[in-house]
VEXFI-652297 format. One record per residue (C-alpha): residue number from 1; residue in one letter; x negated, y negated, z. Coordinates in steps of 0.001 Angstrom, whole numbers, plus 500000, padded with zeros to 6 digits. Layout:
BEGIN
    i  aa    east   north      up
  NUM   A       X       Y       Z
...
! end
This chain:
BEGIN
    i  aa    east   north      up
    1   X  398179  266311  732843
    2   X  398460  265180  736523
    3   X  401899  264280  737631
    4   X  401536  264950  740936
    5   X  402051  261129  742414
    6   X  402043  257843  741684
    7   X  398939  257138  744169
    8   X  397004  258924  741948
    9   X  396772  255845  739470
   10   X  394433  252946  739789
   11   X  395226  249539  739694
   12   X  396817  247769  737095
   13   X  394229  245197  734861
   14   X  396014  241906  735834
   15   X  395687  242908  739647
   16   X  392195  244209  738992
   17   X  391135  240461  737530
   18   X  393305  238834  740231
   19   X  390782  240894  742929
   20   X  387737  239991  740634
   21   X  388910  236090  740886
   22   X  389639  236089  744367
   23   X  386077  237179  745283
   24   X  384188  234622  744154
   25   X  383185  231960  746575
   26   X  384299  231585  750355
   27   X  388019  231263  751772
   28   X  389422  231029  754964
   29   X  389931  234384  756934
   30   X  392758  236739  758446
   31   X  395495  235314  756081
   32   X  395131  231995  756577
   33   X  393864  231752  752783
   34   X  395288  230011  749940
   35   X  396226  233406  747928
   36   X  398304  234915  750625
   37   X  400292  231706  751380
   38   X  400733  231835  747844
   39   X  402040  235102  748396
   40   X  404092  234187  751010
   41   X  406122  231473  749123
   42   X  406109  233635  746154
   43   X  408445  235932  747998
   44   X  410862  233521  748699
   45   X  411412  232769  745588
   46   X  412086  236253  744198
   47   X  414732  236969  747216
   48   X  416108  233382  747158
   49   X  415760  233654  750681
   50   X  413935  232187  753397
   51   X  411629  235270  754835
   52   X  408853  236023  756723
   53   X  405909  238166  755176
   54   X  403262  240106  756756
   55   X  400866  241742  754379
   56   X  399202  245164  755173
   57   X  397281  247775  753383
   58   X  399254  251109  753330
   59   X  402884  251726  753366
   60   X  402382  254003  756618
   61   X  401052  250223  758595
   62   X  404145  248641  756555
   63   X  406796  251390  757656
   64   X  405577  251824  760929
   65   X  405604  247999  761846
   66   X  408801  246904  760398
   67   X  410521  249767  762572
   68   X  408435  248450  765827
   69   X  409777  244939  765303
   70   X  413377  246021  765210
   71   X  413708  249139  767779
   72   X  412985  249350  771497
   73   X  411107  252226  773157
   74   X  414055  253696  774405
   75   X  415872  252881  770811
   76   X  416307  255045  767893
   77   X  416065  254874  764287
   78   X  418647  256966  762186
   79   X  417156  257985  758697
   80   X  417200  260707  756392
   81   X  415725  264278  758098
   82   X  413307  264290  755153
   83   X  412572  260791  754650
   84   X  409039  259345  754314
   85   X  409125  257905  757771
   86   X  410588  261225  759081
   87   X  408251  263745  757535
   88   X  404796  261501  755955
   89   X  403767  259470  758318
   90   X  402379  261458  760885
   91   X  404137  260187  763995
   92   X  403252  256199  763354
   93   X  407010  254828  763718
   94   X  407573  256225  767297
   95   X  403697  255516  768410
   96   X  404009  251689  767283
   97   X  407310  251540  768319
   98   X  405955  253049  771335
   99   X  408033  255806  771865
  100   X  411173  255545  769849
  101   X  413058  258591  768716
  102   X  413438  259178  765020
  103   X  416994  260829  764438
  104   X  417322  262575  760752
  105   X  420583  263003  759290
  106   X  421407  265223  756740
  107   X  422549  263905  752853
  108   X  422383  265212  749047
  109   X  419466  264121  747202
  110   X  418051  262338  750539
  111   X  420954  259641  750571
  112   X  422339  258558  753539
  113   X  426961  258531  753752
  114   X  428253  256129  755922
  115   X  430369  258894  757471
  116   X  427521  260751  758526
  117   X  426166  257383  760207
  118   X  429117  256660  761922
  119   X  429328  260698  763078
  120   X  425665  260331  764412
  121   X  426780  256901  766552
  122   X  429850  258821  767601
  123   X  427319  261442  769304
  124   X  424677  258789  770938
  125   X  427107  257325  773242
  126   X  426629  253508  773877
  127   X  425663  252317  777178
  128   X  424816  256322  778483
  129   X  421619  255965  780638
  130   X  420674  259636  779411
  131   X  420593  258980  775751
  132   X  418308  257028  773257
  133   X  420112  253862  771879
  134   X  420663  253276  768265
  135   X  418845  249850  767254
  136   X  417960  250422  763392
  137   X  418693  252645  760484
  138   X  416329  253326  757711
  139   X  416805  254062  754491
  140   X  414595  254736  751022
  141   X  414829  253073  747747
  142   X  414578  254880  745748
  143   X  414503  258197  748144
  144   X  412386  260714  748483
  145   X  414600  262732  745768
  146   X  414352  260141  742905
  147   X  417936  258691  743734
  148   X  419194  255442  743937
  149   X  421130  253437  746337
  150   X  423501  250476  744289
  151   X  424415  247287  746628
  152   X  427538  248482  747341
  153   X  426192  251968  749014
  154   X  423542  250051  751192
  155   X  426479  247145  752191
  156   X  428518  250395  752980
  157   X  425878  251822  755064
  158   X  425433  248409  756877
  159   X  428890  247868  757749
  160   X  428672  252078  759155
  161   X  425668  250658  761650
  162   X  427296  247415  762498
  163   X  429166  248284  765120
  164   X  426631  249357  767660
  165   X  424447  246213  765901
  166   X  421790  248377  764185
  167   X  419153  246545  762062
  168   X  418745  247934  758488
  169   X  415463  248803  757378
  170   X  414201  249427  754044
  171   X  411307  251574  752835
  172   X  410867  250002  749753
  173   X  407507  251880  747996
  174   X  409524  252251  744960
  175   X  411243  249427  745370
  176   X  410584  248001  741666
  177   X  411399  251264  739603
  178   X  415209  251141  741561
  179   X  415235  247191  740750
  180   X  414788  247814  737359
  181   X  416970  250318  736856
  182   X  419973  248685  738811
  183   X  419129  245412  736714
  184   X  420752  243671  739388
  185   X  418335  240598  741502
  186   X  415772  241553  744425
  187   X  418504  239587  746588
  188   X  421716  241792  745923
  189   X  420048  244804  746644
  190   X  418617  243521  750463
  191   X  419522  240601  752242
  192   X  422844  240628  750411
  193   X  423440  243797  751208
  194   X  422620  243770  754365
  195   X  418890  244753  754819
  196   X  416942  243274  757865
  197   X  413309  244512  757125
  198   X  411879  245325  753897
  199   X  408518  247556  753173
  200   X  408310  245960  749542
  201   X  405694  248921  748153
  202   X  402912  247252  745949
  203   X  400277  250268  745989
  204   X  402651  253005  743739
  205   X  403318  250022  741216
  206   X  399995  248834  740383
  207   X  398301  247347  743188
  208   X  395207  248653  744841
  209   X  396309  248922  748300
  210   X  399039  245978  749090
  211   X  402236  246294  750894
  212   X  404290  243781  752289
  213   X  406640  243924  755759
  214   X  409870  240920  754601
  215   X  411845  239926  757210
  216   X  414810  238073  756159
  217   X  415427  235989  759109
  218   X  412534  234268  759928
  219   X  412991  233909  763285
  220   X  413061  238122  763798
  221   X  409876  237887  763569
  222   X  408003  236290  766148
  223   X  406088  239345  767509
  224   X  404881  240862  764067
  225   X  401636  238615  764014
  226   X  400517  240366  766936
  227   X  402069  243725  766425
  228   X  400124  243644  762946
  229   X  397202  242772  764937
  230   X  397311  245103  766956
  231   X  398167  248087  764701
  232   X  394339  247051  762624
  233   X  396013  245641  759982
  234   X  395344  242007  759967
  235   X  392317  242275  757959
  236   X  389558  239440  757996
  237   X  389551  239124  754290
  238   X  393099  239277  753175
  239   X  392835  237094  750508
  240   X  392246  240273  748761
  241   X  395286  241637  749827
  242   X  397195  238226  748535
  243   X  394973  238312  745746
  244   X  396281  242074  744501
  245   X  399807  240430  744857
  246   X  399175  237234  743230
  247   X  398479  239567  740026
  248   X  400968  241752  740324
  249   X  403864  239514  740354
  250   X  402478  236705  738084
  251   X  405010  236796  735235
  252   X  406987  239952  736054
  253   X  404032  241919  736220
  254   X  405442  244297  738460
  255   X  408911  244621  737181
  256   X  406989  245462  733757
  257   X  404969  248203  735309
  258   X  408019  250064  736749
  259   X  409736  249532  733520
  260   X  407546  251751  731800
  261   X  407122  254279  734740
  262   X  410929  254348  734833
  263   X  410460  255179  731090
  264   X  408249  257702  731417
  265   X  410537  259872  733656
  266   X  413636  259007  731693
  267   X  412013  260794  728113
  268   X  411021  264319  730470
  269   X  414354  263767  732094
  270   X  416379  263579  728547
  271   X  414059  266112  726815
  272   X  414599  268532  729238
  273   X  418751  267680  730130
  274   X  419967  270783  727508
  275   X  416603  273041  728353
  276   X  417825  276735  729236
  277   X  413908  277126  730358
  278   X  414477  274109  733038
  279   X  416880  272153  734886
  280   X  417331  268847  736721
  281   X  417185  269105  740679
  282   X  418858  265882  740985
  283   X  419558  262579  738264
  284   X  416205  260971  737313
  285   X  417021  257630  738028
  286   X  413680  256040  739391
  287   X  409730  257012  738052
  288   X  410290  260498  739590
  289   X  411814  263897  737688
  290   X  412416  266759  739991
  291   X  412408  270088  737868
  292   X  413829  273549  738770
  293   X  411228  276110  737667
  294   X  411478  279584  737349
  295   X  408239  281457  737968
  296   X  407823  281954  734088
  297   X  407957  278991  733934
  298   X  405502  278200  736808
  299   X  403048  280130  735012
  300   X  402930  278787  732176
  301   X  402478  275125  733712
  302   X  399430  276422  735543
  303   X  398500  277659  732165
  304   X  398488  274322  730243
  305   X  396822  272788  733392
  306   X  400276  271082  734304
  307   X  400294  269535  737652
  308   X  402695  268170  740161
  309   X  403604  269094  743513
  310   X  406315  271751  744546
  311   X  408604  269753  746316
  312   X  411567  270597  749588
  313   X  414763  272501  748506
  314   X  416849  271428  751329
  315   X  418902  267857  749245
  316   X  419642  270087  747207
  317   X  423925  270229  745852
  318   X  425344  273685  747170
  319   X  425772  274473  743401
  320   X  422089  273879  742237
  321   X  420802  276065  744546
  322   X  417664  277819  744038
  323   X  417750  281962  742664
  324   X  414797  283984  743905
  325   X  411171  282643  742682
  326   X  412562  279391  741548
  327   X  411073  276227  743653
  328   X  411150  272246  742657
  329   X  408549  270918  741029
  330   X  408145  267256  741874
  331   X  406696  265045  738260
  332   X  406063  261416  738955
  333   X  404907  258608  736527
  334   X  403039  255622  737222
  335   X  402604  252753  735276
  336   X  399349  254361  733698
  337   X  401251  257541  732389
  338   X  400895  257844  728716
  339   X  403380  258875  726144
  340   X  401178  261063  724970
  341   X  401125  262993  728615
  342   X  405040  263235  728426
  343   X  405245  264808  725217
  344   X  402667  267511  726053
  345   X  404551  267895  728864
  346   X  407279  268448  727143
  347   X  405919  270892  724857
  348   X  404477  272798  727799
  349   X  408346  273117  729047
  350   X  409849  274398  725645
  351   X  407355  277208  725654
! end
């Protein structure tokens, strides 16, 4: 029973036979293919928006070069102090970026308050030759903590960084389990919102390895074709790339893979709601559950051959707090989790 991430999963069928299709024969290189201009227009039509698209191959390329295009060297991106591109991806936002200064701000369940923005700005004085400037400010959806942010939090959060004219970037690797849950359009949640950049996450919902940097003003991103370039991730075949796309969101494919991830975590997340052996960390309202575990409880997970990793205390709510031996256990689903898996699960946490 692995539960450990959502990487762990293959690809979905559909994007599999989109790859197989896509092989055969010859097509023209670096993205200049029929597939990823496909792609391209594809994306327009789910945002009802004009936009630029850049595909890459992992979410670190994707992260790392949306926050490049939209920050200076002497700039500075505000963002969670544990969010992915604060603590996972190894430095690659301030060495594309070329020296910007990641600033992490402190929130419950790894969201982000306007009032804390707007305290941060207060700090970083505007104009002062000593300081880093503010350009953008990141946030997850869903974060790093399972949690959601609704259109009116991330227009909130927008109007906190407008101001001082900071960009809003969103890491968006679980962008289709918070779509589905909100049930609201692609548009209302970014562009509408507010949202500059967009990591639109492919890989953790089906795809092979497919990510996608969306710009919603076209014209923002004049340097990305050489920035993308540059960072190794303009690859000569991409219609492979477009290809894993094309299958993934022919027909709602994608939106249908998160809605049964997002199902997955919702039956642990209900089964276990009344449990005196367990308790919730935070709401389960994306593919992720985040358990408090006691180290009975630990043991006997090991026991059934449970896994999943243990996961940072620090988002959590003063009154959840952790007694001694307890930690949070981390349980994601994928599109590939069987119901089968859950309910063993589940068994394994009524013991």
């Amino acid at each position: 029973m692995n539960f450990i991430s959502d990487n762990t999963a293959g690809a979905s069928p559909q994007v599999m036979a989109a790859i197989a299709a896509a092989n055969d024969g010859a097509a023209s290189a670096y993205g200049t293919d029929s597939w990823t201009q496909g792609v391209e227009r594809r994306f327009a039509e789910i945002f009802e928006h004009e936009v630029a698209v850049f595909l890459v191959a992992s979410g670190t390329a994707a992260n790392a070069l949306a926050l490049a295009s939209i920050t200076r060297p002497w700039g500075a991106v505000l963002t969670h102090e544990e969010s992915h591109v604060a603590d996972d991806e190894c430095g690659a936002p301030e060495f594309f970026s070329d020296g910007a200064k990641l600033i992490g701000l402190p929130g419950t369940g790894n969201k982000l308050q306007p009032e804390t923005v707007t305290q941060a700005l207060a700090r970083l004085r505007e104009g002062a030759l000593h300081q880093v400037q503010p350009q953008a400010l990141s946030i997850t959806q869903a974060t790093e903590c399972g949690l959601i942010y609704t259109p009116a939090e991330i227009s909130a959060l927008k109007q906190a960084a407008a101001p001082r004219g900071l960009k809003l970037h969103m890491d968006g690797a679980r962008f289709a389990n918070a779509l589905v849950t909100l049930g609201c359009s692609p548009a209302e949640i970014t562009w509408k919102a507010g949202v500059d950049v967009l990591s639109f996450g492919g890989t953790k919902n089906g795809a092979w390895a497919a990510e996608a940097v969306i710009f919603f003003d076209p014209d923002a991103a004049a340097e990305m074709k050489w920035r993308r370039k540059r960072a190794g991730q303009t690859l000569s075949k991409g219609r492979l790339i477009g290809a894993q796309f094309e299958g993934l969101l022919a027909d709602g494919h994608w939106l249908d893979l998160a809605r049964h991830a997002n199902g997955m975590a919702r039956r642990l997340a209900e089964a276990v709601a009344g449990s005196n052996a367990v308790r919730l960390a935070w709401p389960s309202q994306a593919n992720e559950v985040f358990l408090i575990l006691t180290p009975a409880m630990q043991q006997t997970l090991k026991a059934a051959g449970v896994s999943y990793i243990t996961w940072s205390d620090r988002a959590l709510a003063a009154e959840n707090r952790l007694a001694d031996g307890e930690i949070v256990g981390r349980f994601v689903m994928s599109f590939a989790t069987r119901a089968e898996q859950v309910e063993r699960l589940i068994a394994a946490l009524g013991d």
